[in-house]
Structure formats: structure tokens, C-alpha cells
DRENTOR-495184 format. One record per residue (C-alpha): residue number from 1; residue in one letter; x, y, z. Coordinates in steps of 0.5 Angstrom, whole numbers. Example, Ala and Ser with C-alpha at 12.3 -4.5 7.8 and 13.67 -1.06 7.14 Angstrom:
# DRENTOR-495184
PT / num / residuo / east / north / up
PT / 1 / A / 25 / -9 / 16
PT / 2 / S / 27 / -2 / 14
//
This chain:
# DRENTOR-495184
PT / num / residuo / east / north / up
PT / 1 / X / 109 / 198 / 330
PT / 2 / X / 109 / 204 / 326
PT / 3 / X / 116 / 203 / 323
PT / 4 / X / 115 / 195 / 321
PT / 5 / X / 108 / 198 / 317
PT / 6 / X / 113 / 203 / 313
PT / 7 / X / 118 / 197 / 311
PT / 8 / X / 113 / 192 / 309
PT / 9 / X / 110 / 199 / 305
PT / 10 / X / 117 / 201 / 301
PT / 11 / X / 118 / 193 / 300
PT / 12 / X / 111 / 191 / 297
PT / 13 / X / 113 / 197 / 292
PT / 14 / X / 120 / 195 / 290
PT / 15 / X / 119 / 188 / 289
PT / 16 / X / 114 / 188 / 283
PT / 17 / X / 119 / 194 / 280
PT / 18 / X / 125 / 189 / 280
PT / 19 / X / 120 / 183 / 276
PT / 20 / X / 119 / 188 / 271
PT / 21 / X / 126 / 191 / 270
PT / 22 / X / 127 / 184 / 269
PT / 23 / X / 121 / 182 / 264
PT / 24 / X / 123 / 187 / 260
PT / 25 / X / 131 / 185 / 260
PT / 26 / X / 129 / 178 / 257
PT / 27 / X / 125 / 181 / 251
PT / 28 / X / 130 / 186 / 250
PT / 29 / X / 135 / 180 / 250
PT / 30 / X / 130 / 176 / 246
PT / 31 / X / 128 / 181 / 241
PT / 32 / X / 135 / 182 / 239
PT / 33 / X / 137 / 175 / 238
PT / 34 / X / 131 / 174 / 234
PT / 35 / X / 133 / 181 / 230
PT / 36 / X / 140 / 177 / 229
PT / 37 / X / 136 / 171 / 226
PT / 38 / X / 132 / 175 / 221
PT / 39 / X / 136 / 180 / 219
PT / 40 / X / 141 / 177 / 214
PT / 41 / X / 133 / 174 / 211
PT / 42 / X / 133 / 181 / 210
PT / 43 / X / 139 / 184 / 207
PT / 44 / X / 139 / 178 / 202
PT / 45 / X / 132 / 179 / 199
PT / 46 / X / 133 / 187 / 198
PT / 47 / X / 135 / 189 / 192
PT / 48 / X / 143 / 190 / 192
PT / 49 / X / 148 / 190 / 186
PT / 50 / X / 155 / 188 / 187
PT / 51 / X / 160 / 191 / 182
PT / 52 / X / 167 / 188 / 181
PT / 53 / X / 171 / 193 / 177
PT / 54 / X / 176 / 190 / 171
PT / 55 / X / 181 / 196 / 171
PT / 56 / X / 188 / 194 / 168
PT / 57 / X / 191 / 187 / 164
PT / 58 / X / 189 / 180 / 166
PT / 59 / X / 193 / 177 / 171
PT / 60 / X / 192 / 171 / 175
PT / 61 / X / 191 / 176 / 180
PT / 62 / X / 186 / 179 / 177
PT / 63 / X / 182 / 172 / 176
PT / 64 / X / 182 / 170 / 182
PT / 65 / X / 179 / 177 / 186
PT / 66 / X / 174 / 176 / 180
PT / 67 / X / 172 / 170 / 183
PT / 68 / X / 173 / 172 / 190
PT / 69 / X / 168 / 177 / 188
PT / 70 / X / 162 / 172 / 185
PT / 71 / X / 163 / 166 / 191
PT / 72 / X / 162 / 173 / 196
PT / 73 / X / 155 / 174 / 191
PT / 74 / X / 153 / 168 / 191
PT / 75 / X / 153 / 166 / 198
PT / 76 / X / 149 / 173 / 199
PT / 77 / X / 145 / 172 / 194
PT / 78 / X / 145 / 178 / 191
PT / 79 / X / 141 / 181 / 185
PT / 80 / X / 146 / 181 / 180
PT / 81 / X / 154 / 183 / 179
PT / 82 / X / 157 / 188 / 175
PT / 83 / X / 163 / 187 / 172
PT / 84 / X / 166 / 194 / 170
PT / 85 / X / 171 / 193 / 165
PT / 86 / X / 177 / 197 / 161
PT / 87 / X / 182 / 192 / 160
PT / 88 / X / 187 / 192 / 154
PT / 89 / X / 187 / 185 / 155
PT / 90 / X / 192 / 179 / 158
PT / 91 / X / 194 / 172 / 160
PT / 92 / X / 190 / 167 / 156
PT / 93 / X / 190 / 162 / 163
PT / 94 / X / 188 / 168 / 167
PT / 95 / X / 182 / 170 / 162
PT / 96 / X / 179 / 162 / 162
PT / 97 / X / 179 / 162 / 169
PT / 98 / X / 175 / 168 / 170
PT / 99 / X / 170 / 165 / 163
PT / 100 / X / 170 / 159 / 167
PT / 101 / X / 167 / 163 / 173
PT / 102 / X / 162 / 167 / 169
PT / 103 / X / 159 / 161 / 166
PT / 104 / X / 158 / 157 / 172
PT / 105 / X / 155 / 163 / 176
PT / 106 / X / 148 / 163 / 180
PT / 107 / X / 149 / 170 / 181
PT / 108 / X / 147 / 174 / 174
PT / 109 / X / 153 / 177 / 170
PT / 110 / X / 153 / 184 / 167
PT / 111 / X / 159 / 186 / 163
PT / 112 / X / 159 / 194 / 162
PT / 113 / X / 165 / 196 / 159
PT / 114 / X / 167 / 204 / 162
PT / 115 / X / 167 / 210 / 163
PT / 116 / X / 167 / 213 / 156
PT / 117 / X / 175 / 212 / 152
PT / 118 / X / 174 / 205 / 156
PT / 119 / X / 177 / 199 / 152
PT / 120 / X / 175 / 191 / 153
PT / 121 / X / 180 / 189 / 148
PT / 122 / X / 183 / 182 / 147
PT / 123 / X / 181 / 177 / 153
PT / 124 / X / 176 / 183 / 155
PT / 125 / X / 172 / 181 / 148
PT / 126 / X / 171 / 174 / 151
PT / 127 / X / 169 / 177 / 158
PT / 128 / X / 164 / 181 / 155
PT / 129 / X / 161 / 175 / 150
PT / 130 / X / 161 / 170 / 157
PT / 131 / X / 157 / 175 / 161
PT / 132 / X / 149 / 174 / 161
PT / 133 / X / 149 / 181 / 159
PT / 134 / X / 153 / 185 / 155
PT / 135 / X / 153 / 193 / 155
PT / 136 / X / 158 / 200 / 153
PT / 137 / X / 158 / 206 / 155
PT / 138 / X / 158 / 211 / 149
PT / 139 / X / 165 / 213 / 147
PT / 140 / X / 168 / 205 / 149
PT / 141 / X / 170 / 200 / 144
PT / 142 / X / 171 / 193 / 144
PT / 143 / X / 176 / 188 / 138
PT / 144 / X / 182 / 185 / 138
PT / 145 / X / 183 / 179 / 140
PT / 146 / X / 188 / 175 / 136
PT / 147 / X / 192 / 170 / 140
PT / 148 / X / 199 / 172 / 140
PT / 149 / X / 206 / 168 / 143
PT / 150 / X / 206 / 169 / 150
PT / 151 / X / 214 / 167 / 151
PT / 152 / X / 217 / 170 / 148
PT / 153 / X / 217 / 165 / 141
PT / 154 / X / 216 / 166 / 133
PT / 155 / X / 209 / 162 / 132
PT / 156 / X / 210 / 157 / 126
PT / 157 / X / 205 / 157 / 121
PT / 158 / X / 201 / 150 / 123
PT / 159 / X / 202 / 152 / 130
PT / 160 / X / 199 / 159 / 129
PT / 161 / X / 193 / 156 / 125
PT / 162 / X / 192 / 151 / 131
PT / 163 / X / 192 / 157 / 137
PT / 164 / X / 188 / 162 / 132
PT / 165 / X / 182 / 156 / 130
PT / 166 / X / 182 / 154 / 138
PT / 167 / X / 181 / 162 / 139
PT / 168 / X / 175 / 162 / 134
PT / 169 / X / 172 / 156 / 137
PT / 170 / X / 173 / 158 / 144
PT / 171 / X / 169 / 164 / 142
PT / 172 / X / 164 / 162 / 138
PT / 173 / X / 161 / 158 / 142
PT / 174 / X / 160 / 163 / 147
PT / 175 / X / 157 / 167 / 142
PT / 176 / X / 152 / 162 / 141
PT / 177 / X / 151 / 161 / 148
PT / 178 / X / 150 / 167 / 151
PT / 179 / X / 146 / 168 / 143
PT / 180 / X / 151 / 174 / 140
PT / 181 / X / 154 / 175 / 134
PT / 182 / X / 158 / 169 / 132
PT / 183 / X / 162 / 171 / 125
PT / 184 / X / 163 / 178 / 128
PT / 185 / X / 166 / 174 / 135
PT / 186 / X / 171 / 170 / 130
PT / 187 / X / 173 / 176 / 125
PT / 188 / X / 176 / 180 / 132
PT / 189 / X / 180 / 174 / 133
PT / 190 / X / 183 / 173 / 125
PT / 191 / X / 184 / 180 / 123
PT / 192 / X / 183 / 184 / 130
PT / 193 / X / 177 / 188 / 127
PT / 194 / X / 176 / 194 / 133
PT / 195 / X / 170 / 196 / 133
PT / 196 / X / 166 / 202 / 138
PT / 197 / X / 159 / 202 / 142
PT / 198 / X / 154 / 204 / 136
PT / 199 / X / 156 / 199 / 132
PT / 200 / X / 157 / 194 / 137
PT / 201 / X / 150 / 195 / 138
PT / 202 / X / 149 / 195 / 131
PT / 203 / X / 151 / 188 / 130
PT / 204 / X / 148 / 184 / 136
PT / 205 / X / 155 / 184 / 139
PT / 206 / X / 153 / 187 / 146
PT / 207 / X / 146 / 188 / 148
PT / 208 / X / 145 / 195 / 150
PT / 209 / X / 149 / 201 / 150
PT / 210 / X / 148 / 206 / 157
PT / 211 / X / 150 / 212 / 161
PT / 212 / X / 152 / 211 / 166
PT / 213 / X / 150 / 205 / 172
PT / 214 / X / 144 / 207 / 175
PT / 215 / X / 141 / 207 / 167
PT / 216 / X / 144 / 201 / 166
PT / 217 / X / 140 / 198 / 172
PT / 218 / X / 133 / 202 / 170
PT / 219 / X / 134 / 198 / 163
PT / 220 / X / 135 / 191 / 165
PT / 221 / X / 130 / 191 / 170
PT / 222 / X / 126 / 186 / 169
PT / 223 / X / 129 / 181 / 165
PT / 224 / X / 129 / 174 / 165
PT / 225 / X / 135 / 170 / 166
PT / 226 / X / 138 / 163 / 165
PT / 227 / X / 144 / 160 / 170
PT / 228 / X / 148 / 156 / 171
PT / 229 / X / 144 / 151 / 175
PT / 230 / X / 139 / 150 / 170
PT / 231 / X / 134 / 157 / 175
PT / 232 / X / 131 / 162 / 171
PT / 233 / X / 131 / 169 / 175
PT / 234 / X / 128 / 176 / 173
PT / 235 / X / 132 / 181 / 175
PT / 236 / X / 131 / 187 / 180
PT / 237 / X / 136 / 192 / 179
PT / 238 / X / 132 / 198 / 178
PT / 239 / X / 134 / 203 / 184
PT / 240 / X / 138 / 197 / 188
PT / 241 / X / 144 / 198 / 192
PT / 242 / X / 151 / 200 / 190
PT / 243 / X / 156 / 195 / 193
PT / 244 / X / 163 / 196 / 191
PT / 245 / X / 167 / 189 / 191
PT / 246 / X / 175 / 192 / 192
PT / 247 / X / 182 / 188 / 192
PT / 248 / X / 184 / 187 / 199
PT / 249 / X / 191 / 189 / 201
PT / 250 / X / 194 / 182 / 199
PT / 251 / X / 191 / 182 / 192
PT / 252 / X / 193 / 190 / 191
PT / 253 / X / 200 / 189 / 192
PT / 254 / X / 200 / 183 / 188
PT / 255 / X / 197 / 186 / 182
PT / 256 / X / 201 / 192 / 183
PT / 257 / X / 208 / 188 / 182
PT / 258 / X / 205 / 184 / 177
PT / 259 / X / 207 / 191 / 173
PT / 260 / X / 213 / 189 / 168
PT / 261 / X / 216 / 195 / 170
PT / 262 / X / 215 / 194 / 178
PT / 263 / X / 217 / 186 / 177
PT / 264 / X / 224 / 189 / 174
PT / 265 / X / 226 / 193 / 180
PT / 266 / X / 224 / 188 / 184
PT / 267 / X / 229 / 183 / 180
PT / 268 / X / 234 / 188 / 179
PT / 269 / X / 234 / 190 / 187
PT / 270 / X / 234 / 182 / 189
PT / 271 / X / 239 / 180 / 184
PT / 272 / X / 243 / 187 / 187
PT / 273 / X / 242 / 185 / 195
PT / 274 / X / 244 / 178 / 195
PT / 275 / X / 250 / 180 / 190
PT / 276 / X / 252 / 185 / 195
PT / 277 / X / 252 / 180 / 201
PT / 278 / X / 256 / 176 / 199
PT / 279 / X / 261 / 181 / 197
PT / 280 / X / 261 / 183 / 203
PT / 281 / X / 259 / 177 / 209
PT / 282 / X / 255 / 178 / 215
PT / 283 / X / 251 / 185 / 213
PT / 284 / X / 245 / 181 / 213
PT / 285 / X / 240 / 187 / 210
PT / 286 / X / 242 / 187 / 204
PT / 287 / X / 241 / 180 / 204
PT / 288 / X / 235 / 180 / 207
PT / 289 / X / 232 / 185 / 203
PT / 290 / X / 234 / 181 / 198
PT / 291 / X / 232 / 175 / 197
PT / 292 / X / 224 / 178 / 199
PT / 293 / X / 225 / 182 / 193
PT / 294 / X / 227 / 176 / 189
PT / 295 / X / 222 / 173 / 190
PT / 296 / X / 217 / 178 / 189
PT / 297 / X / 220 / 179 / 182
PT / 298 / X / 220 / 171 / 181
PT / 299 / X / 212 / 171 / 183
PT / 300 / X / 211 / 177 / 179
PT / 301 / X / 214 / 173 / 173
PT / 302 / X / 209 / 168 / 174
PT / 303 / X / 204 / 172 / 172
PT / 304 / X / 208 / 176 / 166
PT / 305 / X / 209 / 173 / 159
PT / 306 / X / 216 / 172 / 160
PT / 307 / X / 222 / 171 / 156
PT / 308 / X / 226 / 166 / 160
PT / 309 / X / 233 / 168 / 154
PT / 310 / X / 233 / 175 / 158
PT / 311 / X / 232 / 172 / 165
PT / 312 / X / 237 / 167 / 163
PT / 313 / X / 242 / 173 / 159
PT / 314 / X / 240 / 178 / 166
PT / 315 / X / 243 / 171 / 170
PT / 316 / X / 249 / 170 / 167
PT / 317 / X / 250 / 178 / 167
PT / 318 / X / 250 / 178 / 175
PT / 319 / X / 255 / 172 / 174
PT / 320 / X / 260 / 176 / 171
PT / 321 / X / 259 / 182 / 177
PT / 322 / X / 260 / 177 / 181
PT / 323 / X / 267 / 175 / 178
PT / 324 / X / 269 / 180 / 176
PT / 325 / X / 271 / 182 / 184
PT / 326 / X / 276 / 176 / 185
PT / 327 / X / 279 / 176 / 177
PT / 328 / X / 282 / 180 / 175
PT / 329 / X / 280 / 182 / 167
PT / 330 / X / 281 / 189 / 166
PT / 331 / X / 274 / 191 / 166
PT / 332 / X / 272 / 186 / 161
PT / 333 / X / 268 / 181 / 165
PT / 334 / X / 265 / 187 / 167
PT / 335 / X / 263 / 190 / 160
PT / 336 / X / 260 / 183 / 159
PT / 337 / X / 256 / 183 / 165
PT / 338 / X / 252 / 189 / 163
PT / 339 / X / 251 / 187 / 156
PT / 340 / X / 248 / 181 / 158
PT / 341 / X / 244 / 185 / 163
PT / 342 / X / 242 / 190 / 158
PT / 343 / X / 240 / 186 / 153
PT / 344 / X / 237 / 181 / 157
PT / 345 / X / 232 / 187 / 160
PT / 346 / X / 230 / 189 / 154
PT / 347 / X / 228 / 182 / 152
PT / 348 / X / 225 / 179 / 159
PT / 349 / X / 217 / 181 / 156
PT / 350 / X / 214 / 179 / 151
PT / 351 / X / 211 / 185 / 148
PT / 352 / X / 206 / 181 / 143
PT / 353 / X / 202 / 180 / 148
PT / 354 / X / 196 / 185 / 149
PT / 355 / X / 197 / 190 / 155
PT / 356 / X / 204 / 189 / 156
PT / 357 / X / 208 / 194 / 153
PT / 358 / X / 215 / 191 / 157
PT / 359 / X / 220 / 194 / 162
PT / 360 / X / 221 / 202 / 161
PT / 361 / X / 227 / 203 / 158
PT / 362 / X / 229 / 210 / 163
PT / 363 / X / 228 / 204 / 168
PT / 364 / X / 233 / 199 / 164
PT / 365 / X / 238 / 204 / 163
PT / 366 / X / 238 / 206 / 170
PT / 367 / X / 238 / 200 / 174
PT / 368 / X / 244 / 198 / 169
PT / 369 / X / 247 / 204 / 172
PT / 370 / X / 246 / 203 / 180
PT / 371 / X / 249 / 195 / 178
PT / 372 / X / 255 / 197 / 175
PT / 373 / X / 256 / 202 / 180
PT / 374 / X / 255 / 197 / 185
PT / 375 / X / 260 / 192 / 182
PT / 376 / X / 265 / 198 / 181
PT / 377 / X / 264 / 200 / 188
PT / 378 / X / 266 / 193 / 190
PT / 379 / X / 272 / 192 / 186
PT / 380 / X / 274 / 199 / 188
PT / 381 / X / 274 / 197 / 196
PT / 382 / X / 277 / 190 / 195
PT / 383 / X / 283 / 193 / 191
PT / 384 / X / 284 / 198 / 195
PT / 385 / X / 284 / 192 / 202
PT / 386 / X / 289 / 188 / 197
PT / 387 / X / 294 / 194 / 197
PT / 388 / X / 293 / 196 / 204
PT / 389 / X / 299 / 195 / 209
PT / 390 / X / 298 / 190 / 213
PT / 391 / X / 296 / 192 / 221
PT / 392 / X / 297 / 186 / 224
PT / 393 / X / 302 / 180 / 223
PT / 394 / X / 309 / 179 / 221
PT / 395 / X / 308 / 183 / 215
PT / 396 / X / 306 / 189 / 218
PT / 397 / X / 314 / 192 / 219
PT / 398 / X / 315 / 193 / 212
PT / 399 / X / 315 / 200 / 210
PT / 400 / X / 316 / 202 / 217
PT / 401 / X / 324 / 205 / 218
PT / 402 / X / 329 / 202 / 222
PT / 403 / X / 336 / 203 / 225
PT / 404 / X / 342 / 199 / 224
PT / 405 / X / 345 / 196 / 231
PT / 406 / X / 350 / 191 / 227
PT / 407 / X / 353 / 194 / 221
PT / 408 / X / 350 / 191 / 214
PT / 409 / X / 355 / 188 / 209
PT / 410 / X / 351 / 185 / 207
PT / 411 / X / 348 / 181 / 212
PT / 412 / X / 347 / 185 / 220
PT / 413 / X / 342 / 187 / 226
PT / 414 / X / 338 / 192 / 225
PT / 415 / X / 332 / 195 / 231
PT / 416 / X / 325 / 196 / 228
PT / 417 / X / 318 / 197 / 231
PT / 418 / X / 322 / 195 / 238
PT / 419 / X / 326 / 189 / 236
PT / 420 / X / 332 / 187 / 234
PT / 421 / X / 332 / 183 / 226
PT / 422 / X / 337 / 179 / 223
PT / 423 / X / 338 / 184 / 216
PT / 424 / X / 340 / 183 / 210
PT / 425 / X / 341 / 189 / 204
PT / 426 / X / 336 / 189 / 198
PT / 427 / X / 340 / 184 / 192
PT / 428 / X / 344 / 191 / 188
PT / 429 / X / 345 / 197 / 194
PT / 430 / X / 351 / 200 / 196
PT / 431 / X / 354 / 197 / 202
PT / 432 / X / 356 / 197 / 208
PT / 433 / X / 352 / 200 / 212
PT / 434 / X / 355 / 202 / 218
PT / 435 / X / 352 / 202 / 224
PT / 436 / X / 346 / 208 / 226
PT / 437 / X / 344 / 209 / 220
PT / 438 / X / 337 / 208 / 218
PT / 439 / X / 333 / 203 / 213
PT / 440 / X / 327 / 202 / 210
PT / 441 / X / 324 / 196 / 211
PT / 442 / X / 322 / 193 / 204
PT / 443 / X / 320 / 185 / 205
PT / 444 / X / 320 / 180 / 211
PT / 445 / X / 321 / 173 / 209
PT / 446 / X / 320 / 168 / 215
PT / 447 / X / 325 / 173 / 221
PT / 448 / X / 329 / 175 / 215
PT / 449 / X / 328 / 182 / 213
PT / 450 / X / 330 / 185 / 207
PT / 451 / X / 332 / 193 / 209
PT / 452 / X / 334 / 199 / 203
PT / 453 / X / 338 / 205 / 205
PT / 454 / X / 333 / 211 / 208
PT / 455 / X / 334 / 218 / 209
PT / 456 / X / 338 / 220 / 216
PT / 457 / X / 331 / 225 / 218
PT / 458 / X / 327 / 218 / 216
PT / 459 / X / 323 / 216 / 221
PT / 460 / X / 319 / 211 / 224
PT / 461 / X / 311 / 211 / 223
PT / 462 / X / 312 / 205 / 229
PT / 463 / X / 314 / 204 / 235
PT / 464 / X / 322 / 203 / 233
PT / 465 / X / 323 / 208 / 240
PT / 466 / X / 321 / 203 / 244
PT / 467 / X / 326 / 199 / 248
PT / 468 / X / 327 / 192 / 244
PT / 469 / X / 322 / 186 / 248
PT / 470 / X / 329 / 182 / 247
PT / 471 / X / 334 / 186 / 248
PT / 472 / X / 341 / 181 / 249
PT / 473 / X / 338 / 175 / 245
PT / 474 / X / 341 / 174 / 239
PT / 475 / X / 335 / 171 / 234
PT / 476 / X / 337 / 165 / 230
PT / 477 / X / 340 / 167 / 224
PT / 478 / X / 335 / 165 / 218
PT / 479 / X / 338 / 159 / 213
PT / 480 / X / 339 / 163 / 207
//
């Protein structure tokens, strides 16, 4: 009895442990579901900046992680974005799409040209003008922003007047949207007027002139801003939170070869790797590294202001390498080809065009150098297979030494690489030789071998030693 009052004891104690543990587990789930729910309610009402940077030239792929960036904003419903810029400018086509962006934003724009020596020229100049607000650091300047060819071409004067009044135009009605100097915006553009920070401010071309980022924040706290949906916000960004939007990998390495250098190698290594496998059939790694640099190069061109003439000129120089291994031109279709080489590479960018300043020149003369030494390589290996004695076939007797079985006079027997070989003298030598005497093998013609007198101390290379495979059997002697 006393043993069943104890268990009844210990399972009245343990029970109403079990529920509670278990009690507290379900609160433990649902407080954290409900904490799943409201956190992101939370994140997106606190106070946060995102700051995209604009550093280096205007590409297509500079466009997009801008736009990338002020999608990821929006959604977050972030504060504000912060477009830090030192660009000397770009593409035209990459700099509409980020204006594009910059108008129909829900998220407030700040443009800040920095850190101090920083520029904001050319299509720089029209991301400041587009942004809601326009700021500098001391010691930056902004200007320069006259349209200029981006292929390579002379631009006639009716075509010049239509490009630079569509710039002026283009222009001047962001000016008068976003509020800012008008006649200032269109004389950037005509004479490429460059000004600095102080007198940006000065002229009503930016909005204020700030240190640093936090003091910018402090100093537009509090503004109110218009959209593009029409919603009015006031900003509060003093002391927000800092969120840096960077490239991804895949954009890095995109903007990274958009360099008119990098896309050069990549060209030059692809053009090399594919003309490499082909002189040579069935390396496979030259041909594959080959084409994928080929085609970064291609996708690097897209994003360049390119002068097809080069691409053209660099083209026909790989054709006369290629030719050149198989025609014999005593170097001349070489020299051509690295002429169209050279000349082509130091036409492929247009350096017109703002923030490009075209391939290095130490880079062109060195890639011309590893090309004609590739294509010299090539000629070399081949010529030397031409002339080397062949290893197997009928043709590989002539040069070896033989012996004469039946005398020459000018036809006979002669034993060679282990075979007797009906024999005739080369047209001029002295004859008859008698039998025992050496010969060299000099040309074969069908089973016809034609043999020249060799020194008595001659020997075989072969196996003219070897007993012959058809002793006894006289072959048929060869029409003559």
C-alpha cells in the first residue's frame, strides 16, 4: 500500500510539470511567429538610408545596378537613396536609363557628388539635375556635358545642331522640374562650361554644399519632397541608418571588363585562342578559353563606344595570321596583318566620348607582340613538319643507305631498309656500280628508287642489316 501511495505522489507532481513545459513551448512558438510578422513592419518604419555609389564611367551596367538599387529601396520603403557620384561621364543610352529611374522613383533621390576632387561631369551633370535633391562636397566640380559621336564618326554640322539642341532640350526640362538653373544647364552642354562647388551653389545648380554624409542627412532632415506618384513626404534622415547597396559579383566583373583596356585582352586572348586551335586541331583549351573571351570582349564592346572600322581592321589582321601559315608570302601577308592589327587597335574606341580615354597603348604593342609571336610560332612548327623526313610510308627509305645486290648500270638491285628494290642511278652520276657498293637513297617513285653514290663507311640509319622480308622474289620491274 505504501508503495502505490508513493507512485500516485511523484505522477500528481510530474503531470502538471509536462503541461506547463508544454504551455510554455506554444507561447514560445507563437511569440515568435507574431515576431516574424511584425519585424519587417518594423525595419521598414525605421529610419534608414541606402547609399548607391556611382564611381567610374556610365555603362549599361552601371544602369542597371542603379536601378536594381532604387527597385530594392522602394520595396523597403526606405527613407531616401543616396546617389554618391564621381563619374567623368558615358553612354548617352545608359545615362537615360538611370534618369528614367530617377524620375519615376517613390523613394526620395539625393545626388552628392564626392569625396572632395570628385567630378560629376558630362551625363554626371544630368544625374544631378534629375535627382530631387542636388548636393557637393567642397572641393568637386560639376560641367561638361556636351554631346559628342559615340562611333567613332565626324558629326556634320546639321546633325551636330540636332544632337546638341536635343541635349539642351533634354536638359533644360529637368532643370525646370526639378527647379534649378536652366541657362547654366544649357550652357554646360553648348560650351562645356566646368564649374566647382561654391559657385554651383552660387547659381542655383545644386541645392547645398555638405562635408560629409551625416551632415548632409542632418541638413536635409525635414524637407518635403514631391514624387513621382503624385505623394508628398518629408524626409527623416537625421542620424538614419547607413545601408550601402553594392554590385553583386556578376555586375562587378561586368563593369570590370567594360574597361576599353580589359575588353582589348579579352578580344586579343579570344581571337588568339580560336586561331591557335584551329592551327592546331583538337587541343581543345585554347579553343575554349577562346571563345569565352571572345564573347566577353563582344559583351564588353556593346557597353563601349566602338569604332566598328577597327573592329573591322583587327578582324582582317587575324585573317592574314591565319593565311599566312598555309601561303607562302615571305612574311608579307604577316606584316600586313599586324598592321591592320595595330591600326585597328588604336582605332577601336572612340576617345571623344567622355570617360574613355581608348586601349593603353603599351597593352596594343604588347598584344601585337605576343600575336606575331604566336603566328611566327605557328609558321615555324609547320615548316619544320613540312621538311621533316617522313616516319612512315613508302617515302621514309629516301635518305637512308643502301647496298647494291645487282650492279647499276644504270638500272639494278639495291637492299634498303631490309628489302631488295629495283634501282636506277640519279640522271648524271658515273656508273656502273658494281655490286657491294653503298648508295643513298635520294627519290622513290612508285617501287622505282632512285639511289646516288655514297661513301664505302656510309651507314644505314635503318634496318638495312635485317635479313630482306622477300628474299628470292624478284619485284616487278617498274615501267619506265
Amino acid at each position: 500500500m505504501s508503495g502505490d501511495a508513493g507512485r500516485h505522489d511523484s505522477s500528481d507532481v510530474i503531470q502538471p510539470l509536462l503541461r506547463n513545459l508544454r504551455c510554455a513551448a506554444l507561447l514560445s512558438i507563437l511569440l515568435g511567429m507574431l515576431l516574424s510578422v511584425i519585424s519587417p513592419v518594423l525595419a521598414q518604419n525605421e529610419s534608414t538610408v541606402e547609399v548607391i555609389s556611382i564611381d567610374g564611367t556610365i555603362t549599361p551596367v552601371m544602369a542597371r545596378h542603379v536601378e536594381r538599387g532604387i527597385n530594392r529601396a522602394e520595396n523597403r520603403k526606405l527613407q531616401a537613396i543616396v546617389l554618391e557620384i564621381d563619374t567623368p561621364g558615358g553612354l548617352s543610352s545608359a545615362m537615360d536609363d538611370i534618369i528614367r529611374s530617377l524620375l519615376e522613383s517613390d523613394v526620395p533621390v539625393i545626388a552628392y557628388v564626392t569625396p572632395r576632387g570628385a567630378r560629376s561631369a558630362s551625363a554626371g551633370v544630368y544625374i544631378s539635375y534629375a535627382s530631387h535633391i542636388s548636393a557637393m562636397a567642397p572641393g568637386t566640380n560639376i560641367g561638361s556635358a556636351s554631346p559628342v559621336s559615340s562611333d567613332g564618326s565626324d558629326i556634320d554640322e546639321t546633325m551636330e545642331a540636332k544632337v546638341t539642341n536635343d541635349a539642351v532640350a533634354k536638359i533644360r526640362n529637368l532643370a525646370d522640374f526639378r527647379g534649378r538653373n536652366a541657362d547654366w544647364a544649357e550652357d554646360a552642354v553648348r560650351n562645356s562650361v566646368n564649374i566647382g562647388a561654391d559657385e554651383a551653389l552660387q547659381l542655383g545648380v545644386i541645392d547645398l554644399i555638405s562635408p560629409d554624409l551625416e551632415t548632409l542627412l542632418a541638413t536635409i532632415d525635414g524637407q518635403q519632397i514631391s514624387l513621382a506618384n503624385s505623394e508628398s513626404v518629408t524626409l527623416t534622415t537625421s542620424g538614419a541608418d547607413i545601408d550601402g547597396f553594392e554590385m553583386n559579383f556578376i555586375e562587378q566583373v561586368l563593369q570590370v571588363i567594360a574597361d576599353p583596356t580589359i575588353a582589348y585582352l579579352l578580344l586579343s586572348a579570344g581571337a588568339l585562342g580560336i586561331f591557335l586551335e584551329l592551327s592546331n586541331p583538337g587541343t581543345f583549351i585554347p579553343g575554349i578559353v577562346g571563345a569565352i573571351s571572345l564573347v566577353l570582349g563582344l559583351f564588353a564592346l556593346g557597353t563601349l563606344p566602338v569604332n566598328w572600322t577597327g573592329v573591322a581592321l583587327i578582324a582582317i589582321g587575324f585573317a592574314l595570321f591565319f593565311l599566312d601559315i598555309f601561303v607562302t608570302s615571305f612574311g608579307i601577308l604577316l606584316i600586313a596583318g599586324l598592321s591592320c592589327f595595330v591600326v585597328g587597335s588604336y582605332l577601336l574606341i572612340d576617345t571623344t566620348v567622355p570617360g574613355y580615354d581608348g586601349v593603353a597603348r603599351p597593352v596594343i604593342w604588347a598584344a601585337a607582340g605576343c600575336v606575331t609571336a604566336a603566328a611566327a610560332f605557328i609558321g615555324w612548327s609547320v615548316l619544320k613538319i613540312s621538311r621533316k623526313q617522313p616516319s612512315t610510308g613508302i617515302q621514309t627509305v629516301i635518305g637512308d643507305i643502301g647496298e647494291v645486290r645487282e650492279a647499276l648500270d644504270p638500272r639494278g638491285m639495291v637492299f634498303v631498309y631490309g628489302e631488295l628494290w629495283s634501282a636506277q642511278l640519279e640522271s648524271g652520276s658515273i656508273g656502273p656500280l658494281a655490286i657491294g657498293s653503298k648508295v643513298e637513297v635520294i627519290a622513290v617513285q612508285h617501287l622505282l628508287l632512285t639511289v646516288r653514290s655514297a661513301p664505302a663507311t656510309a651507314t644505314s640509319t635503318r634496318a638495312s642489316t635485317l635479313e630482306p622480308r622477300n628474299a628470292g622474289i624478284i619485284p616487278a620491274t617498274p615501267t619506265p
